[in-house]
Structures are given as C-alpha cells and as structure tokens.
mmCIF file as gemmi writes it, N, C-alpha and C atoms, coordinates in Angstrom:
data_model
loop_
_atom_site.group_PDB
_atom_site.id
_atom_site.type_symbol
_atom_site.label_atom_id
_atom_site.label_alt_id
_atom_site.label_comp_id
_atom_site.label_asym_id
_atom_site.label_entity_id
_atom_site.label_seq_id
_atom_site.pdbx_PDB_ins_code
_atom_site.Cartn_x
_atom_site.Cartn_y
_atom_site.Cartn_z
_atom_site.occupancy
_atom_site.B_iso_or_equiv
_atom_site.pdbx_formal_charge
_atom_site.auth_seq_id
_atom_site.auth_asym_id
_atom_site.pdbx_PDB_model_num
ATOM 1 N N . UNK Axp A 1 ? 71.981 141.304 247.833 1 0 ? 1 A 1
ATOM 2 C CA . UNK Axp A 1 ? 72.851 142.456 248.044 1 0 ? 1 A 1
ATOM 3 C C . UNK Axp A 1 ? 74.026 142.054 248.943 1 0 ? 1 A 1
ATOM 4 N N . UNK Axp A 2 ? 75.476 142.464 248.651 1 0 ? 2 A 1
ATOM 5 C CA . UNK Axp A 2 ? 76.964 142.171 249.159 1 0 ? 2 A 1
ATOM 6 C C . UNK Axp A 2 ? 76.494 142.766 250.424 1 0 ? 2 A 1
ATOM 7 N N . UNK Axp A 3 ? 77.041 142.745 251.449 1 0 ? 3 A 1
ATOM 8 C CA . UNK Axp A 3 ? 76.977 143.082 252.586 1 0 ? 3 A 1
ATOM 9 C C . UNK Axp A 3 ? 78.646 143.906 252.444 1 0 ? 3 A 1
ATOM 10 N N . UNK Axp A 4 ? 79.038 144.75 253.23 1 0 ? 4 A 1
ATOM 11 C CA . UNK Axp A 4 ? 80.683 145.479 253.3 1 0 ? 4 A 1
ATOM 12 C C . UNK Axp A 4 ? 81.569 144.572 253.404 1 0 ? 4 A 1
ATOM 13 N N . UNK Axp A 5 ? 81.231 143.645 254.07 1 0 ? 5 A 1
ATOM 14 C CA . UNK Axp A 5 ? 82.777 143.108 254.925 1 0 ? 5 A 1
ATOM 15 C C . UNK Axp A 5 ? 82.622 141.61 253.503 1 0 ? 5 A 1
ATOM 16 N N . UNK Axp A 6 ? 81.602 141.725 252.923 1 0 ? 6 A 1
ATOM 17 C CA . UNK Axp A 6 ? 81.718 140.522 251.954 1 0 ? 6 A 1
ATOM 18 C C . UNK Axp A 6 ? 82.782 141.196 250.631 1 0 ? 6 A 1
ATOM 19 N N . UNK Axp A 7 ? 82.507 142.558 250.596 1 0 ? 7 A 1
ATOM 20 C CA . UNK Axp A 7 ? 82.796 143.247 249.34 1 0 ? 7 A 1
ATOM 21 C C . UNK Axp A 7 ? 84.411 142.89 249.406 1 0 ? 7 A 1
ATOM 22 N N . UNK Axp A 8 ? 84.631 143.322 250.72 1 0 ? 8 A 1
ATOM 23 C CA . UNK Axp A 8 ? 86.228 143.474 251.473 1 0 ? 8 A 1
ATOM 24 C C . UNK Axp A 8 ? 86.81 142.614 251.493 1 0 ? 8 A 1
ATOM 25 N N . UNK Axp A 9 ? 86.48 141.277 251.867 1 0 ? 9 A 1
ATOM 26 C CA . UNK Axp A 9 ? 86.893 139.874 251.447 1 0 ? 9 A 1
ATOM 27 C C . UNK Axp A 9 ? 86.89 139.949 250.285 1 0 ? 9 A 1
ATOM 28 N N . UNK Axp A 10 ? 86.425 139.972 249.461 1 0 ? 10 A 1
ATOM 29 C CA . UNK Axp A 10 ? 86.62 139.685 248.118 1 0 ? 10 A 1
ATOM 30 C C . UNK Axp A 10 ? 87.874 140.685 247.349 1 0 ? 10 A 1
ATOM 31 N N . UNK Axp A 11 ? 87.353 141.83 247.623 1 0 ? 11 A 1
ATOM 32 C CA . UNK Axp A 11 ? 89.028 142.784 247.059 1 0 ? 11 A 1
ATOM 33 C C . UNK Axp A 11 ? 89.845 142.774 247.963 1 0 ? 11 A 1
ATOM 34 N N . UNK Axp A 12 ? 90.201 142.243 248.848 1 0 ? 12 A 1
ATOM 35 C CA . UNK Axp A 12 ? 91.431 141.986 249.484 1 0 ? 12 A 1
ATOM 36 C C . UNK Axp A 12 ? 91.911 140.627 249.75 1 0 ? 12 A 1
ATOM 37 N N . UNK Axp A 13 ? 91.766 139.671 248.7 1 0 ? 13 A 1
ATOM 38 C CA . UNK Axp A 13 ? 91.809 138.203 249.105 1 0 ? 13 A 1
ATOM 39 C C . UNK Axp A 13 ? 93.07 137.73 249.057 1 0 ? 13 A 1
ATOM 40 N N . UNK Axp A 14 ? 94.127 138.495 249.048 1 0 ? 14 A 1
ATOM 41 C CA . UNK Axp A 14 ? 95.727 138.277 248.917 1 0 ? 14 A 1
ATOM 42 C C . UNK Axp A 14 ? 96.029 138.858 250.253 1 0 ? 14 A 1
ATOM 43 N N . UNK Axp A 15 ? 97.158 137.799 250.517 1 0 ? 15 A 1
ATOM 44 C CA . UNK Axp A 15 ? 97.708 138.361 251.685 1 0 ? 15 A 1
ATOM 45 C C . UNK Axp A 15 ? 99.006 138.579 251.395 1 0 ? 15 A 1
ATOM 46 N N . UNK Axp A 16 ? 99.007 140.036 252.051 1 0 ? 16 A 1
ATOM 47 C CA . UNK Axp A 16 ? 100.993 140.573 252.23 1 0 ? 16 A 1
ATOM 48 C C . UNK Axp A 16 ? 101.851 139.204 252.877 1 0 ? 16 A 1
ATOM 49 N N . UNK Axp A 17 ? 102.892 139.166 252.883 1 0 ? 17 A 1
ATOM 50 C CA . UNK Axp A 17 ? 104.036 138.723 253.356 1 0 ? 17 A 1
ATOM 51 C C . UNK Axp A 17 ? 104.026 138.722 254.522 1 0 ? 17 A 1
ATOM 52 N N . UNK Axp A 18 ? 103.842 140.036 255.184 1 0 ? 18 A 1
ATOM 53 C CA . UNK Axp A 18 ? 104.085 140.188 256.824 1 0 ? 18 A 1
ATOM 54 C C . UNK Axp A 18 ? 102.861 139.178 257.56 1 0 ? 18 A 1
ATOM 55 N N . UNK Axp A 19 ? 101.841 139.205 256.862 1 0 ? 19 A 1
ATOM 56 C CA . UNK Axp A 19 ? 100.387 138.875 257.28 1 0 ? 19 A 1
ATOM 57 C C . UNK Axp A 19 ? 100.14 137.094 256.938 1 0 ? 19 A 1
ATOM 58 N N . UNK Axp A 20 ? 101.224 136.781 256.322 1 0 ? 20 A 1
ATOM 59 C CA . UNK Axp A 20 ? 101.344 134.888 256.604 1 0 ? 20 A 1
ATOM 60 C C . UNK Axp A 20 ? 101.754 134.057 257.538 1 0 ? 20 A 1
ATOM 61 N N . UNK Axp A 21 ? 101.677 132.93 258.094 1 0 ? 21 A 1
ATOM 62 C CA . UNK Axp A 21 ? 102.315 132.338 258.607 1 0 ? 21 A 1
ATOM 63 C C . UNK Axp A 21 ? 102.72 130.86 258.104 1 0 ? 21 A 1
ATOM 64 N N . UNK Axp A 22 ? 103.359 130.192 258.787 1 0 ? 22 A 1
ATOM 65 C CA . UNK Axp A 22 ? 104.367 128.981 257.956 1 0 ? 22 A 1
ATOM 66 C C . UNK Axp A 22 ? 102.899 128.31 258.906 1 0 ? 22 A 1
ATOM 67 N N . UNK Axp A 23 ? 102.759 126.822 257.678 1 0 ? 23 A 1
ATOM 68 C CA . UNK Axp A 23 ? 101.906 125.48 258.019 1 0 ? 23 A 1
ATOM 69 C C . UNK Axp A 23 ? 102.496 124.713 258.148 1 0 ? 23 A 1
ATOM 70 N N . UNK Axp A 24 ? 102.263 123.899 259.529 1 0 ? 24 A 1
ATOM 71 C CA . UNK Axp A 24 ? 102.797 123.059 259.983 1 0 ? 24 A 1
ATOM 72 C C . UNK Axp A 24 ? 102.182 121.857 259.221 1 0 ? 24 A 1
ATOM 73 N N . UNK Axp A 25 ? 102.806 120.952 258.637 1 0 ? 25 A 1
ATOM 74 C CA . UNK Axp A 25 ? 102.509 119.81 257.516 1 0 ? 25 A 1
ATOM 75 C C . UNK Axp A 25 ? 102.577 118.654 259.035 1 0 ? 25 A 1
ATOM 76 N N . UNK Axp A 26 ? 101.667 117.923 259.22 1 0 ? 26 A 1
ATOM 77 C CA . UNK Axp A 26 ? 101.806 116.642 259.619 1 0 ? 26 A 1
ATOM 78 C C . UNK Axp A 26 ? 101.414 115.364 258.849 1 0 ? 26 A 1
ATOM 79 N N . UNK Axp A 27 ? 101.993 114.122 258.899 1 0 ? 27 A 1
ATOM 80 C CA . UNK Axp A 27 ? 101.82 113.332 258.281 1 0 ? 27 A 1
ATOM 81 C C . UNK Axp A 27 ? 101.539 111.541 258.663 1 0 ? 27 A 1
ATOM 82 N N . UNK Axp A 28 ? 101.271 110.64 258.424 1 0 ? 28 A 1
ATOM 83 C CA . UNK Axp A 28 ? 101.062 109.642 259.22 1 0 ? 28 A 1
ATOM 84 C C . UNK Axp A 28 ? 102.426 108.427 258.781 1 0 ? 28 A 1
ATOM 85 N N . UNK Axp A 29 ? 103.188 108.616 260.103 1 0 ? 29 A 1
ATOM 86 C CA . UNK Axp A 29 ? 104.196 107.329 259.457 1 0 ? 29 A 1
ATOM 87 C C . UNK Axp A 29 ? 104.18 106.561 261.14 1 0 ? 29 A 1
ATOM 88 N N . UNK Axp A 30 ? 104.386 105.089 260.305 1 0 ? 30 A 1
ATOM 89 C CA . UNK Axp A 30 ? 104.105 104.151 260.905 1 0 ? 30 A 1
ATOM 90 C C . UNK Axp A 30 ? 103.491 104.058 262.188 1 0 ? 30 A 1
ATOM 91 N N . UNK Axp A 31 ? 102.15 104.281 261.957 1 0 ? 31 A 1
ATOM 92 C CA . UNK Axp A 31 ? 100.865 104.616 262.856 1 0 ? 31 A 1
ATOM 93 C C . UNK Axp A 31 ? 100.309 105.615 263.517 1 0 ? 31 A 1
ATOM 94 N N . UNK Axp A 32 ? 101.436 106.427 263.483 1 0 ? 32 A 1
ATOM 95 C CA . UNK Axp A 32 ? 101.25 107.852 264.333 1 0 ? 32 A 1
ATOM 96 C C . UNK Axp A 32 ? 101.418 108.887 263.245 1 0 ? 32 A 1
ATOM 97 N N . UNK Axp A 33 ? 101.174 110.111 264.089 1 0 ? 33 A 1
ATOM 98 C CA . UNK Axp A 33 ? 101.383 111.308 263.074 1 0 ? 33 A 1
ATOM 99 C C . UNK Axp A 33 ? 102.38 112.016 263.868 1 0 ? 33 A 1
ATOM 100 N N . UNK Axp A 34 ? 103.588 112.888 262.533 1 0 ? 34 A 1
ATOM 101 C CA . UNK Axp A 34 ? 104.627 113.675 263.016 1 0 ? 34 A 1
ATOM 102 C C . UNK Axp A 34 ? 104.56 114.723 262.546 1 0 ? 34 A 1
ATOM 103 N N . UNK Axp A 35 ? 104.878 115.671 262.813 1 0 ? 35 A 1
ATOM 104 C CA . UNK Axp A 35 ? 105.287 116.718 261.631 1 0 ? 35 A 1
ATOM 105 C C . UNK Axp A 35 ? 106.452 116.579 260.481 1 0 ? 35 A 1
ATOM 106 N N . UNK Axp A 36 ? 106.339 116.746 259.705 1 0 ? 36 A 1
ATOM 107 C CA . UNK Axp A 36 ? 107.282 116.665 258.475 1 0 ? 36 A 1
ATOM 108 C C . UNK Axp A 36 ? 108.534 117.591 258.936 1 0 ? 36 A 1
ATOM 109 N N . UNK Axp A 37 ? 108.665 118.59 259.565 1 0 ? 37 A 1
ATOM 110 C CA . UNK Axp A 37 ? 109.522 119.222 259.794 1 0 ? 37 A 1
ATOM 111 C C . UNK Axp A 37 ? 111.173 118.549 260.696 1 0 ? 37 A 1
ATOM 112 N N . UNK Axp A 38 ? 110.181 117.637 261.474 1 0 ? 38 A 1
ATOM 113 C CA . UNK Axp A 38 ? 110.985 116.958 262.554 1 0 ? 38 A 1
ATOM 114 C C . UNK Axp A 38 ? 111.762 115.413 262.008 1 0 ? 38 A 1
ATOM 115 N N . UNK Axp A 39 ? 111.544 115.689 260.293 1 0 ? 39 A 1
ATOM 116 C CA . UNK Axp A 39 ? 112.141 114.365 259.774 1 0 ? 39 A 1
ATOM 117 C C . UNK Axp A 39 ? 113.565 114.535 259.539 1 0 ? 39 A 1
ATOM 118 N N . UNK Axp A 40 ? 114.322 113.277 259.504 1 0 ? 40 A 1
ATOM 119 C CA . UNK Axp A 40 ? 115.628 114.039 259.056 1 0 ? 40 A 1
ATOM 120 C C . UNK Axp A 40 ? 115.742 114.272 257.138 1 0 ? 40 A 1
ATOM 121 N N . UNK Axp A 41 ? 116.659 114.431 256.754 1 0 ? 41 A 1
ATOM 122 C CA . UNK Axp A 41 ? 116.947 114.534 255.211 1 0 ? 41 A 1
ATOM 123 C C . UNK Axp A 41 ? 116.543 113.517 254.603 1 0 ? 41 A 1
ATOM 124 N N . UNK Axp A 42 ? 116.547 112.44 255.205 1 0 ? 42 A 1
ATOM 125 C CA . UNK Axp A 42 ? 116.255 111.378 254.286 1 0 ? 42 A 1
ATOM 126 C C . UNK Axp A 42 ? 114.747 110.864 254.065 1 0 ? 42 A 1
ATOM 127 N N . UNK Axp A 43 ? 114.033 110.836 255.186 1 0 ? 43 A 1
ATOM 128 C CA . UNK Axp A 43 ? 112.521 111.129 255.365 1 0 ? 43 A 1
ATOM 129 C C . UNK Axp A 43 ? 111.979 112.03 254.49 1 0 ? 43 A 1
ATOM 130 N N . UNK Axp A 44 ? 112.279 113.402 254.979 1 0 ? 44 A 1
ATOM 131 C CA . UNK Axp A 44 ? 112.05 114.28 254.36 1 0 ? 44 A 1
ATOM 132 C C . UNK Axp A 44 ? 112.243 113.744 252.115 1 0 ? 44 A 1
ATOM 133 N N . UNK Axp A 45 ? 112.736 113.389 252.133 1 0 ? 45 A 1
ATOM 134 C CA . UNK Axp A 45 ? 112.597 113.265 250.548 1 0 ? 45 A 1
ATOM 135 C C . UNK Axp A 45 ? 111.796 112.225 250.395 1 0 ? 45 A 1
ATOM 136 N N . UNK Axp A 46 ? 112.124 110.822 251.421 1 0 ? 46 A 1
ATOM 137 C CA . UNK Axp A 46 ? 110.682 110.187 251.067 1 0 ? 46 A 1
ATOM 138 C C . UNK Axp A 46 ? 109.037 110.692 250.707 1 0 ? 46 A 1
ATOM 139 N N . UNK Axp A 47 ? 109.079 111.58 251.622 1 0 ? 47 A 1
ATOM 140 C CA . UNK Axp A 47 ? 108.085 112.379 251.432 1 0 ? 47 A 1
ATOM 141 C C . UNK Axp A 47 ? 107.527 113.483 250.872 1 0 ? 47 A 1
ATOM 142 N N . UNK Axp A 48 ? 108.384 113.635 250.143 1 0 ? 48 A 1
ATOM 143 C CA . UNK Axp A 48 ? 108.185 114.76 248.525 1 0 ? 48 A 1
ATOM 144 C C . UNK Axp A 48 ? 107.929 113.765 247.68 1 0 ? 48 A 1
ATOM 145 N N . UNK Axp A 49 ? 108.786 112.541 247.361 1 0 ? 49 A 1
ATOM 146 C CA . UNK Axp A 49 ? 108.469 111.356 246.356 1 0 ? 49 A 1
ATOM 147 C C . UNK Axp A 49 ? 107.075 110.531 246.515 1 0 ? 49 A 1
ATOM 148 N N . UNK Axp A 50 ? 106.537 110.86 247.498 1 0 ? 50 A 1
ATOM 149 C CA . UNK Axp A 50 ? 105.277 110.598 247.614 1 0 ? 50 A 1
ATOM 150 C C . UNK Axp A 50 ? 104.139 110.458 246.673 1 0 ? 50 A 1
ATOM 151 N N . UNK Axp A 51 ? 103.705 109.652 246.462 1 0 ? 51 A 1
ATOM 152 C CA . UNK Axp A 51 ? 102.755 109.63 245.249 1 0 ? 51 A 1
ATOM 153 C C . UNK Axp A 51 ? 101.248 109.406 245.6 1 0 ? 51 A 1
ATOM 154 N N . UNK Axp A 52 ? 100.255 110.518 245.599 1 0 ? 52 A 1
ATOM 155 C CA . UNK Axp A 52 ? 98.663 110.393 245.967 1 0 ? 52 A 1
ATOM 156 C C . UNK Axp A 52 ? 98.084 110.057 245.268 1 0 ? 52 A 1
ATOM 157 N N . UNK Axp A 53 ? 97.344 108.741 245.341 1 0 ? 53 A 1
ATOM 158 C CA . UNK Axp A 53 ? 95.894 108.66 244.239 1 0 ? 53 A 1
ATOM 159 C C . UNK Axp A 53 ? 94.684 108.421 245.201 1 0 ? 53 A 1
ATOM 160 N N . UNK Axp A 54 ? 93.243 108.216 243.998 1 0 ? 54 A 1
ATOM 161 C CA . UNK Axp A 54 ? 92.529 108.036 245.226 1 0 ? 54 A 1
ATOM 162 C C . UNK Axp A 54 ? 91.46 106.764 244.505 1 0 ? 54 A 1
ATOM 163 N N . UNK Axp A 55 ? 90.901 106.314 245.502 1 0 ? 55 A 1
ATOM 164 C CA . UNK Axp A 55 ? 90.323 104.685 245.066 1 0 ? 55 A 1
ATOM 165 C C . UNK Axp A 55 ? 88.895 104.986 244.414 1 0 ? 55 A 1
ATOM 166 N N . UNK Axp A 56 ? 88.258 104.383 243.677 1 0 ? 56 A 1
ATOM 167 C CA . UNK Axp A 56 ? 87.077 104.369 243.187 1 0 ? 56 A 1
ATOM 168 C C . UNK Axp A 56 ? 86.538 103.84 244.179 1 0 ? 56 A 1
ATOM 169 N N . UNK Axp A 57 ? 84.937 103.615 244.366 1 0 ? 57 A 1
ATOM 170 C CA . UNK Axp A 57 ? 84.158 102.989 245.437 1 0 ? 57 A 1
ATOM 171 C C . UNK Axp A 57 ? 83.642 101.896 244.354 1 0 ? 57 A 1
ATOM 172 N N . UNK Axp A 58 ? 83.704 101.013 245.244 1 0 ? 58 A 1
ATOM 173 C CA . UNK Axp A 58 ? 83.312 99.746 244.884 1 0 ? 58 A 1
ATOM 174 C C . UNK Axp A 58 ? 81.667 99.597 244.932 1 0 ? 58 A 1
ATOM 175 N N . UNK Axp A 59 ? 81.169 100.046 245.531 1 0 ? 59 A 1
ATOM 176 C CA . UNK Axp A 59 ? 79.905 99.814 246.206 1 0 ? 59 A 1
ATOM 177 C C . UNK Axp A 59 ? 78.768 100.753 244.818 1 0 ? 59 A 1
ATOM 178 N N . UNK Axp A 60 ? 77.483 100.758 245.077 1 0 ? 60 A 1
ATOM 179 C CA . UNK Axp A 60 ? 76.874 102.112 244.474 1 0 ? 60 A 1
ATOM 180 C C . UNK Axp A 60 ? 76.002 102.242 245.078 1 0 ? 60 A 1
C-alpha cells in the first residue's frame, strides 16, 4: 500500500520554473576540478565537443 507523500511524489514529479535552480557543472582539467562556468569561450566549446565513452573491463 502507497503511503500519501509517495502518491504526491509521484503526481507531482515536474517542477514549475520558479521551483528550479541552475547546476553548477564541474569538470576535471588538468588535474583539478573547475566549474565550467568560469571557462572562457574557448574552453567552454572544448567542452561541449567533448566526447564520452566508457571502457569494457578487462578482467572477469
């Protein structure tokens, strides 16, 4: 059985506009971590061109 406040989470799982806030993105360049915000223009696009993959494990 749902409990109330489970029901409530569930039909209200969108949030208004007023009720967001901005995420601070940090990232790791050359050893440290910055925020992305504090890059200049040119950084900043390095880091949209960014390309993620992820490794298989070698091991089993």
């Amino acid at each position: 059985m749902k409990n109330r406040e489970t029901e409530l989470t569930s039909q209200n799982s969108a949030l208004r506009a007023d009720e967001r806030q901005l995420c601070e993105v940090w990232t790791r360049v050359m050893g440290y971590h910055r925020p992305v915000a504090s890059f200049n223009e040119g950084k900043k696009g390095e880091h949209e061109e960014r390309v993620f993959f992820q490794e298989d494990h070698l091991g089993g």
